[in-house]
TINU-508403 format. One record per residue (C-alpha): residue in three letters; residue number from 1; chain; x, y, z. Coordinates in steps of 0.1 Angstrom, whole numbers. Layout:
# TINU-508403
+-----+-----+---+-------+-------+-------+
:   r :   k : c :     x :     y :     z :
+-----+-----+---+-------+-------+-------+
: ala : NUM : A :     X :     Y :     Z :
...
+-----+-----+---+-------+-------+-------+
END
This chain:
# TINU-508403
+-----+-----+---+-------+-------+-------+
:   r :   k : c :     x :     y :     z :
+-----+-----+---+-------+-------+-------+
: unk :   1 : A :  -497 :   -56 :  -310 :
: unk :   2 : A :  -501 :   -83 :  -282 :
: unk :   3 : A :  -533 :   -91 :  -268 :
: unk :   4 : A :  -539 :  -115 :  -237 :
: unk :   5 : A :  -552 :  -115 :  -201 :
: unk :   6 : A :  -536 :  -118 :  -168 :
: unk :   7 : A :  -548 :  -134 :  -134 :
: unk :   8 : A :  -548 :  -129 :   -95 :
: unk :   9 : A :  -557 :  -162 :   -90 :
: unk :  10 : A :  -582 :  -153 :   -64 :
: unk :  11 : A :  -607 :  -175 :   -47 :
: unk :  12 : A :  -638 :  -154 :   -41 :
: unk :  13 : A :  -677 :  -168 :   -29 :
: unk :  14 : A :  -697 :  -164 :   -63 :
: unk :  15 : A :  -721 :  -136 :   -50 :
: unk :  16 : A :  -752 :  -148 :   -73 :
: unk :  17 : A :  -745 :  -189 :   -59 :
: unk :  18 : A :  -732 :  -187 :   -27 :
: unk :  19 : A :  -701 :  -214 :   -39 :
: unk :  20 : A :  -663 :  -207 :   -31 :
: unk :  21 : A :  -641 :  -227 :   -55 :
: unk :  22 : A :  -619 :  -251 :   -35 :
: unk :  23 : A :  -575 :  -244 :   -46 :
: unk :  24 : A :  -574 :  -269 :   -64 :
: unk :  25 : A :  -606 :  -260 :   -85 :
: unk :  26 : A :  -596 :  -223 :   -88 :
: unk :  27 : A :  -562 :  -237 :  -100 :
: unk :  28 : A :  -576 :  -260 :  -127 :
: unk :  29 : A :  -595 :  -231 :  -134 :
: unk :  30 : A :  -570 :  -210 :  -143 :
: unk :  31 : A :  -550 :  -239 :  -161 :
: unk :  32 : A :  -579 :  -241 :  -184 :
: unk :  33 : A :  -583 :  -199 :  -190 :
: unk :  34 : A :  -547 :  -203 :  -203 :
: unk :  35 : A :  -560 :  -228 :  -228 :
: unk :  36 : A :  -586 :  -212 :  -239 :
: unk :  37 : A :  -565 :  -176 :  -244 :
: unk :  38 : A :  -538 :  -197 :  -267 :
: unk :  39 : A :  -577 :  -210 :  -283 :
: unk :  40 : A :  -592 :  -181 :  -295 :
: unk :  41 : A :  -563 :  -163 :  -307 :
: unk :  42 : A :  -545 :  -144 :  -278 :
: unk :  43 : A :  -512 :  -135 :  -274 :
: unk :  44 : A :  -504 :  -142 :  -237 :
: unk :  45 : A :  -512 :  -153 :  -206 :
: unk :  46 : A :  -499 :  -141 :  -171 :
: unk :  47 : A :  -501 :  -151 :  -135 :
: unk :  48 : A :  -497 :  -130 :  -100 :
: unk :  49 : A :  -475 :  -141 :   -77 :
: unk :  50 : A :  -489 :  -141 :   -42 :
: unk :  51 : A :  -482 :  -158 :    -9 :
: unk :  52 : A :  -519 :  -150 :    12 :
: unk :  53 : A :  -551 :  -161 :    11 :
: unk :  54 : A :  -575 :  -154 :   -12 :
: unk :  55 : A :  -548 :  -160 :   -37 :
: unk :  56 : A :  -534 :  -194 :   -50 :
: unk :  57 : A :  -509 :  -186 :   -76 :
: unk :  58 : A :  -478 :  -190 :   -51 :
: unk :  59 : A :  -456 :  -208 :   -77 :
: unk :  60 : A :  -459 :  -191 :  -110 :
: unk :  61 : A :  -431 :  -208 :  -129 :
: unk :  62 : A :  -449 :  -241 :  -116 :
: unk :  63 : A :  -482 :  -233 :  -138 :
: unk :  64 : A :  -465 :  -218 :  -161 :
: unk :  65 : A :  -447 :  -250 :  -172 :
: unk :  66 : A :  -472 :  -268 :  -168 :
: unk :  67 : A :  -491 :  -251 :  -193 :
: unk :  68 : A :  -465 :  -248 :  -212 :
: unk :  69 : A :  -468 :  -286 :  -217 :
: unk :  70 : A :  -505 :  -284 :  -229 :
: unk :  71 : A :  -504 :  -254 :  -254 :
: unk :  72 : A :  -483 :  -244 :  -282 :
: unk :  73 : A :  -480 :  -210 :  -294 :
: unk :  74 : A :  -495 :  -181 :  -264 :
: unk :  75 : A :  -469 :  -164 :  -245 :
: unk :  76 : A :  -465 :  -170 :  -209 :
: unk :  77 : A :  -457 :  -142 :  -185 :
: unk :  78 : A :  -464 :  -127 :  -147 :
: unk :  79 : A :  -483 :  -104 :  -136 :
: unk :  80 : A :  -460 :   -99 :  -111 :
: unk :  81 : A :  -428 :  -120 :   -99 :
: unk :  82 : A :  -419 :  -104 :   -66 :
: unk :  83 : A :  -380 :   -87 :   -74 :
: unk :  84 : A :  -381 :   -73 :   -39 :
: unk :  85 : A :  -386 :  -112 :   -17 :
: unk :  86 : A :  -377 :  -135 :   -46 :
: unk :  87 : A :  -340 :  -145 :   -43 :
: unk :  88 : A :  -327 :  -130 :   -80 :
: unk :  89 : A :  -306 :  -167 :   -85 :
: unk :  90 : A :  -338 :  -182 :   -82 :
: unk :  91 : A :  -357 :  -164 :  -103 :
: unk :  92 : A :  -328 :  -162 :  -127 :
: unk :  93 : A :  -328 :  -199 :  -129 :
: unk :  94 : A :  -362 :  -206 :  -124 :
: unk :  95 : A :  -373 :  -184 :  -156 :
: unk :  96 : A :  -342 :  -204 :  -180 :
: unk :  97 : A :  -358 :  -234 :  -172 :
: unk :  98 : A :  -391 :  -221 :  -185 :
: unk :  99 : A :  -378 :  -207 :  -212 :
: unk : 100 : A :  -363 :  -242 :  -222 :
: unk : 101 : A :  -395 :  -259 :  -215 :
: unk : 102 : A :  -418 :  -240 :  -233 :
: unk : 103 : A :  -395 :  -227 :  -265 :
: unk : 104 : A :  -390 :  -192 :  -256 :
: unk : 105 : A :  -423 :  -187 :  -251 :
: unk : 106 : A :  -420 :  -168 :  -215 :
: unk : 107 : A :  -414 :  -134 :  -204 :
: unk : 108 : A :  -421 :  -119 :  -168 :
: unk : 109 : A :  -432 :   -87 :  -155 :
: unk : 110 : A :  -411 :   -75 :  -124 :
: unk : 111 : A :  -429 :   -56 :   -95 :
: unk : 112 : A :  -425 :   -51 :   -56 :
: unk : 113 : A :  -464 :   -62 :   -51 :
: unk : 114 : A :  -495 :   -48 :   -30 :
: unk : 115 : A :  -492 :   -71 :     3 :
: unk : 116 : A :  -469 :   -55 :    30 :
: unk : 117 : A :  -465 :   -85 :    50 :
: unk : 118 : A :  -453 :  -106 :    26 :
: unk : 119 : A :  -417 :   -87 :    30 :
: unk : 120 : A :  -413 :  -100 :    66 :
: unk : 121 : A :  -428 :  -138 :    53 :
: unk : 122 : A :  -390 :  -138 :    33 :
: unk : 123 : A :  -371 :  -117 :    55 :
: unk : 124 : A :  -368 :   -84 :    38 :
: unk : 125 : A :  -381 :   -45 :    56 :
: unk : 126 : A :  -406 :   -34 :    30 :
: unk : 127 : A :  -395 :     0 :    41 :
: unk : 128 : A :  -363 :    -9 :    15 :
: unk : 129 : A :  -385 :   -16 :   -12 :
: unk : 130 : A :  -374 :    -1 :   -41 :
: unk : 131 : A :  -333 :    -5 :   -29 :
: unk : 132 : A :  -348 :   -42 :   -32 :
: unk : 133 : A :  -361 :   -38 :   -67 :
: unk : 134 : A :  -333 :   -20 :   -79 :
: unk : 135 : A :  -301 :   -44 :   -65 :
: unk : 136 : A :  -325 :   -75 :   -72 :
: unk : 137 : A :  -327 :   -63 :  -105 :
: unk : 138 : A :  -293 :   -52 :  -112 :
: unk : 139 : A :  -282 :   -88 :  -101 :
: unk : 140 : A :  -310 :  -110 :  -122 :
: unk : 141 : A :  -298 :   -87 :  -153 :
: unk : 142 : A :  -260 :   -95 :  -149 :
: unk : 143 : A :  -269 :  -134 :  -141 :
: unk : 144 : A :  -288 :  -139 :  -175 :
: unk : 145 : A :  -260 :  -122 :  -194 :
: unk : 146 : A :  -226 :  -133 :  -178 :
: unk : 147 : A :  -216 :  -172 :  -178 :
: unk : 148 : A :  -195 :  -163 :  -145 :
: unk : 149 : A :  -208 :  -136 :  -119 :
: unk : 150 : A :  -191 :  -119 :   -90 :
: unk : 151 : A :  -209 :   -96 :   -70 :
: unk : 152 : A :  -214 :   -85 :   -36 :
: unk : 153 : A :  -249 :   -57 :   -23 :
: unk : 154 : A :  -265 :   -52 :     2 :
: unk : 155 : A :  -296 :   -73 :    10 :
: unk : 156 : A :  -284 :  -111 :     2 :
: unk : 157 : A :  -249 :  -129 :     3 :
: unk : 158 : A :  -221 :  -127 :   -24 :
: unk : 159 : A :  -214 :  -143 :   -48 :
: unk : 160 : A :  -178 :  -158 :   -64 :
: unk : 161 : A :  -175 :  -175 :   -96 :
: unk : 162 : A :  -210 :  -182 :   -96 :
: unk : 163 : A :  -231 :  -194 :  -128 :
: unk : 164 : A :  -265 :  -195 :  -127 :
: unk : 165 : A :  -283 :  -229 :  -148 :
: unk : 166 : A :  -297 :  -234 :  -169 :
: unk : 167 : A :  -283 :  -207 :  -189 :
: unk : 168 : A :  -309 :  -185 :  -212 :
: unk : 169 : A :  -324 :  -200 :  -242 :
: unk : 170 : A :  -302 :  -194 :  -272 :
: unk : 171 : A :  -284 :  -172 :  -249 :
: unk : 172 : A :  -312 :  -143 :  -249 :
: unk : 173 : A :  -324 :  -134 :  -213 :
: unk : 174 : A :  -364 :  -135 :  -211 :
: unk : 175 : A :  -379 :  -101 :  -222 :
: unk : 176 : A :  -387 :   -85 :  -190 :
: unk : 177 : A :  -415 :   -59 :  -183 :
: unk : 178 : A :  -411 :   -34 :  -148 :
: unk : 179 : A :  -449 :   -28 :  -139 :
: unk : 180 : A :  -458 :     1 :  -113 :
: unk : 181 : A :  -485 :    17 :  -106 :
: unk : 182 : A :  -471 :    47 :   -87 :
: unk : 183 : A :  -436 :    50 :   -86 :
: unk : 184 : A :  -413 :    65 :  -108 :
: unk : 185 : A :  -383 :    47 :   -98 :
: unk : 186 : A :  -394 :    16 :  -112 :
: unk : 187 : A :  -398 :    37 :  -145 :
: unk : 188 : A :  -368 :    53 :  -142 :
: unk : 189 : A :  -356 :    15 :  -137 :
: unk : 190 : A :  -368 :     0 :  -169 :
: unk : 191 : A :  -356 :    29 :  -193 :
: unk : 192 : A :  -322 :    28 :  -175 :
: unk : 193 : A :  -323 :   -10 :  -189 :
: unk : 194 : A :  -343 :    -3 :  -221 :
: unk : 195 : A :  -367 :   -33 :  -210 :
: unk : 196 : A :  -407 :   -28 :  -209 :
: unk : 197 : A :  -428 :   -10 :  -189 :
: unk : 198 : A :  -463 :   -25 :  -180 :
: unk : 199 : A :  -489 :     0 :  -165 :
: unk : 200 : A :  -515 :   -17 :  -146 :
: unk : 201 : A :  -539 :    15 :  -147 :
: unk : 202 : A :  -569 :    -7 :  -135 :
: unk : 203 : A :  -578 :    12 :  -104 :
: unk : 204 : A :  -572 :    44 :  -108 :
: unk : 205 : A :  -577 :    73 :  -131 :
: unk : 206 : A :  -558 :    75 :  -166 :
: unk : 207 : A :  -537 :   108 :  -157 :
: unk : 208 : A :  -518 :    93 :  -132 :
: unk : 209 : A :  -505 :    62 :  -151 :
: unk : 210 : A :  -500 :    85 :  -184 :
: unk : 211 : A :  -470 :   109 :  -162 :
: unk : 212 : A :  -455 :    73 :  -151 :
: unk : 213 : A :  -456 :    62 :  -190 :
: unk : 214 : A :  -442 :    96 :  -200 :
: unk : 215 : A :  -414 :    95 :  -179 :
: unk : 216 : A :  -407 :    61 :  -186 :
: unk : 217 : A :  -407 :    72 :  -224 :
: unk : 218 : A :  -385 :   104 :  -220 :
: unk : 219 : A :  -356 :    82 :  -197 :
: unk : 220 : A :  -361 :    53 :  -227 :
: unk : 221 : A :  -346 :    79 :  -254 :
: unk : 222 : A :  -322 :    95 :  -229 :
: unk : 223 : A :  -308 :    64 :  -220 :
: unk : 224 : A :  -303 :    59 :  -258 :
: unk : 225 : A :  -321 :    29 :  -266 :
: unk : 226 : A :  -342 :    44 :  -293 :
: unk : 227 : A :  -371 :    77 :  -293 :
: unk : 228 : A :  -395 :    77 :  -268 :
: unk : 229 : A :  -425 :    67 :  -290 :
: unk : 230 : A :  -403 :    33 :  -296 :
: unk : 231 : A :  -402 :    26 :  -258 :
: unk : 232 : A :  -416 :    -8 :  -250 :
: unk : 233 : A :  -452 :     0 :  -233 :
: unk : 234 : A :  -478 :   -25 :  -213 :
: unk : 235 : A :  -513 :   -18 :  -203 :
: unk : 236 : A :  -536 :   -34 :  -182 :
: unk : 237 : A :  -572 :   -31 :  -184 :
: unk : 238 : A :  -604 :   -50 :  -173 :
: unk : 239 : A :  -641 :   -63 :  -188 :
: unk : 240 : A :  -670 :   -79 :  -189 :
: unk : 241 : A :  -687 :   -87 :  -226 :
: unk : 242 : A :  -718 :   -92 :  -232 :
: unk : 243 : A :  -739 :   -91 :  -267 :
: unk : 244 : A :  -758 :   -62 :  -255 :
: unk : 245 : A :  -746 :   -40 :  -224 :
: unk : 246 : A :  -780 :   -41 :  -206 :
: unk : 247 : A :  -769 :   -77 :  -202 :
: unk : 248 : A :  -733 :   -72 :  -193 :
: unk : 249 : A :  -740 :   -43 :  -164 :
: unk : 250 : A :  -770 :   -66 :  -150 :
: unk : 251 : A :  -744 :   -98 :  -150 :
: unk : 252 : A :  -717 :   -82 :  -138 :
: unk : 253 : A :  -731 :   -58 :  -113 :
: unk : 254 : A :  -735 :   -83 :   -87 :
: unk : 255 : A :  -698 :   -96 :   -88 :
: unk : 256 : A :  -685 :   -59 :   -88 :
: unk : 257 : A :  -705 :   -48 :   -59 :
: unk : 258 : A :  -689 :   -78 :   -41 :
: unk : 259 : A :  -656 :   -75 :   -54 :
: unk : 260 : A :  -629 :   -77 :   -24 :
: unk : 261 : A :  -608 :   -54 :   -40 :
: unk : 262 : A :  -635 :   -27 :   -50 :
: unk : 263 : A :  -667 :   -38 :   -38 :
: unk : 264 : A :  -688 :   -14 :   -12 :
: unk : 265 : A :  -670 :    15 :   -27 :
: unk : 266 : A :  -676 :    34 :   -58 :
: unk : 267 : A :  -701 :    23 :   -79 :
: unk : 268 : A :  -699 :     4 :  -112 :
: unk : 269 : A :  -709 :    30 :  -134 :
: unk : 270 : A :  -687 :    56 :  -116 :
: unk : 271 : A :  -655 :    31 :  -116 :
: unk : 272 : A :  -663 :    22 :  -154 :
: unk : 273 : A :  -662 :    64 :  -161 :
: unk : 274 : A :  -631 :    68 :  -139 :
: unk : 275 : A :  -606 :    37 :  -151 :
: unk : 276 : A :  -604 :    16 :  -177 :
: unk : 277 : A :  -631 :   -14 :  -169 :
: unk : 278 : A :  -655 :   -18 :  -196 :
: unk : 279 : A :  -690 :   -36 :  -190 :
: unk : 280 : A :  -709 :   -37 :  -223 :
: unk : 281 : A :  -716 :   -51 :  -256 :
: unk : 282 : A :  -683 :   -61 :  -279 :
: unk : 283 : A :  -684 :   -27 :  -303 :
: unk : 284 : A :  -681 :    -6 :  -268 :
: unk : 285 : A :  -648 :   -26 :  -256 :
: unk : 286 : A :  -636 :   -19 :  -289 :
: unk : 287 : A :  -643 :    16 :  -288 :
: unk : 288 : A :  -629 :    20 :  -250 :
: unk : 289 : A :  -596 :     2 :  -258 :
: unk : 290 : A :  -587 :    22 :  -289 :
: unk : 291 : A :  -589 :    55 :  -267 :
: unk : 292 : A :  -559 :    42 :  -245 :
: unk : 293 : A :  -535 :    47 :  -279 :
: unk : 294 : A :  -549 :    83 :  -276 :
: unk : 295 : A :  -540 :    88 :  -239 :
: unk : 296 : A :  -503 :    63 :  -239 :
: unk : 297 : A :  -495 :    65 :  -273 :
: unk : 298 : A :  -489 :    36 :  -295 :
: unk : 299 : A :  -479 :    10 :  -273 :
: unk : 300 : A :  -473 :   -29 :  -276 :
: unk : 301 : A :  -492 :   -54 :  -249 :
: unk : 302 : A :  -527 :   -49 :  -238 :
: unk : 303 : A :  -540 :   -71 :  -209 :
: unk : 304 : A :  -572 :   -77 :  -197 :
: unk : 305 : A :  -582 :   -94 :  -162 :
: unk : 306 : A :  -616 :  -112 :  -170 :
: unk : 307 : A :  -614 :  -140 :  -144 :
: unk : 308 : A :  -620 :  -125 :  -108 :
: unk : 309 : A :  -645 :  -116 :   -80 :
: unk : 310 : A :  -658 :  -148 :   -82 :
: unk : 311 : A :  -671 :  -151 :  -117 :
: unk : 312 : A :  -676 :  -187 :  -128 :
: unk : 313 : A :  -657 :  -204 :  -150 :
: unk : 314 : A :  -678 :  -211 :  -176 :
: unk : 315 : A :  -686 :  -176 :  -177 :
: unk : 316 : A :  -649 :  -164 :  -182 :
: unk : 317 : A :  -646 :  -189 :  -206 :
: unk : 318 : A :  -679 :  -173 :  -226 :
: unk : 319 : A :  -657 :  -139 :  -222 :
: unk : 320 : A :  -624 :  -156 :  -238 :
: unk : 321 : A :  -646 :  -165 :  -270 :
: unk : 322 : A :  -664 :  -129 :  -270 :
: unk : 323 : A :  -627 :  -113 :  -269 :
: unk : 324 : A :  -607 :  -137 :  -293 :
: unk : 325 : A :  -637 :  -136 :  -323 :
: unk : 326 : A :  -651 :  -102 :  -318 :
: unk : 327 : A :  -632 :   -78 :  -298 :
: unk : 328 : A :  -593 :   -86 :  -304 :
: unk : 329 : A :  -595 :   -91 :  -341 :
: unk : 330 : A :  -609 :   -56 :  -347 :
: unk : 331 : A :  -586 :   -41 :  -320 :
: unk : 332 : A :  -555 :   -52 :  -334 :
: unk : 333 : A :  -563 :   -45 :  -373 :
: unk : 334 : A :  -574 :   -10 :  -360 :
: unk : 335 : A :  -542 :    -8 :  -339 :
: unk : 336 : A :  -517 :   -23 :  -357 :
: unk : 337 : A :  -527 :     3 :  -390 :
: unk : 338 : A :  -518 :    31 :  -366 :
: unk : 339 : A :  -489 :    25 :  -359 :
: unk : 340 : A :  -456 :    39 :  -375 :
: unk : 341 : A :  -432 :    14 :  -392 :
: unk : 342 : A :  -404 :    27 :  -367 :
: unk : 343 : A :  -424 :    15 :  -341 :
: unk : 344 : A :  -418 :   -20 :  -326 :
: unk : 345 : A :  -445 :   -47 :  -322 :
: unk : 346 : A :  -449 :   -68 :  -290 :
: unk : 347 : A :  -416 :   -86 :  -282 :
: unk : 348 : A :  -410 :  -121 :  -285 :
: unk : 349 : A :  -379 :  -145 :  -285 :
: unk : 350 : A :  -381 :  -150 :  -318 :
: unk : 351 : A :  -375 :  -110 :  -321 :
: unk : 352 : A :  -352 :  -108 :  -295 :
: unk : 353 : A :  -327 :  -137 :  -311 :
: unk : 354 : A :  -329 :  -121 :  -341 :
: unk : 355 : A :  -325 :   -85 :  -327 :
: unk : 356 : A :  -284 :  -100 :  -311 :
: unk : 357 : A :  -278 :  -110 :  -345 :
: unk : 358 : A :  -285 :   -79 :  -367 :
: unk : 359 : A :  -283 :   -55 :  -341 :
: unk : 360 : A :  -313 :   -45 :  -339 :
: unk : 361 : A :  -342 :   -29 :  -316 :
: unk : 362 : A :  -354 :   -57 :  -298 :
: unk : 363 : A :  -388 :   -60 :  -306 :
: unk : 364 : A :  -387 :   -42 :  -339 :
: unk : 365 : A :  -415 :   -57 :  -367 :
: unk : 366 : A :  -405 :   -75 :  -394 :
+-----+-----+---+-------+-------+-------+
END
């Protein structure tokens, strides 16, 4: 089981200080959140991609490598890379590179995003966006697994004899997740491929996410790449620790009533009984996140946000070391004793290489 957190990168007014992080501050920020993750003993660490204010993390292969360079072992992924308004060359090219950089430590987690006028920024009709995701796709596939590609669609120019460079570490594309939060194409999408799905379920109720996962399972074995309880399964999820949760709800009430996603709408405690945020003390994290297996079945990523609405960065930091020494640790023993042997762990490229050799599920355990 894989256990990390994942950023928006936005820059919001801390509602108990009255400061706004300059771009560069929030980027350091975030540099240093990814070094933390890899310090107390998480799994990975993803970026958003978006191109409007509040949000700074336009270039996500750029931090990515760069804090590639300053860790050694943590994962780094996306949380999303646009499929719909990135050019699939580039981001075919653009992930190898990572790849080589950082050892195979990179995967990427495809999506259309949640901003409708970023379509016309890069010339696309977000009206075709899932024809997007699904040619996009069906190119980036075939350009990490063919040394020459010709292909012709509909939404970007052909291409003759073409090879895309660098080409994939060891000759293994980057695992690739397909997160959604409500449609089933892009679920349909990722069992067609037998690649991951991630399920962001951090707004909404549980229900709706679980029929997206279910589907996604049941198209996983019809497709043939293994039963559905051995489909490859992400979740999101969202927190604020404290060591008691009188604490956490007074701390964190303030950032959630201002929260420019959420904030003025439902309260915390209704939000907290209706999705999966948690505010409280470690044990009641714990106990939250376990009941996720019960609802998704056993499943291989969990991702947390921890680091928006304008909470400070020492105080996301203070969360990392709460979730690496007291919540994770307990999570993944409870987890990992759960689940079947014929279930697969969390892939990695070190699976994945080994998985061409001996023919085996992808992200099988050892």
């Amino acid at each position: 089981m894989q256990f990390g957190i994942f950023t928006v990168g936005d820059v919001t007014t801390d509602p108990t200080t009255g400061h706004t992080p300059t771009e560069a501050e929030r980027i350091k920020a975030m540099v240093a959140i990814a070094k933390k993750a890899e310090e107390v003993g998480l799994d990975v660490f993803a970026t958003g991609e978006h191109h409007n204010p509040p949000f700074v993390p336009s270039s996500p292969t750029t931090m990515l490598g760069y804090i590639a360079a300053q860790t050694e072992r943590i994962i780094l992924s996306t949380s999303t890379t646009l499929i719909t308004t990135n050019d699939p060359v580039k981001i075919a090219e653009d992930f190898a590179m990572l790849q080589h950089l950082a050892d195979g430590r990179v995967d990427l987690m495809l999506g259309r995003g949640n901003t409708g006028p970023v379509y016309p920024w890069f010339g696309q009709d977000i009206r075709q966006g899932i024809p997007l995701a699904v040619e996009n796709y069906g190119l980036l596939h075939r350009l990490w697994r063919e040394d020459v590609v010709n292909w012709e669609g509909k939404f970007r120019t052909p291409l003759q004899s073409f090879t895309a460079t660098p080409r994939p570490l060891d000759g293994v594309a980057p695992f690739v997740w397909h997160g959604s939060i409500r449609s089933p194409e892009i679920a349909e999408q990722a069992a067609y491929y037998g690649d991951g799905f991630f399920a962001n379920h951090i707004f909404w109720p549980k229900e709706h996410f679980k029929r997206l996962v279910d589907l996604y399972r049941r198209r996983y074995e019809h497709y043939g790449h293994g039963s559905a309880d051995q489909a490859i399964v992400g979740l999101g999820g969202q927190l604020f620790i404290s060591k008691n949760s009188q604490d956490a709800v007074r701390q964190f009430r303030p950032y959630f009533d201002n929260a420019p996603v959420y904030g003025h709408g439902p309260s915390l405690e209704e939000f907290t009984e209706q999705t999966p945020l948690t505010v409280g003390s470690p044990q009641e994290v714990i106990d939250k996140t376990l009941t996720f297996r019960e609802t998704f079945g056993d499943y291989q990523r969990q991702l947390f946000l921890v680091d928006h609405a304008g909470l400070p960065l020492k105080s996301v930091l203070e969360q990392l070391d709460l979730l690496g020494e007291e919540v994770v640790p307990v999570l993944r023993r409870e987890l990992d004793a759960l689940r079947p042997a014929h279930v697969p762990d969390g892939p990695t490229h070190g699976a994945l290489v080994a998985a061409r050799s001996g023919g085996e599920t992808a992200a099988v355990r050892p």
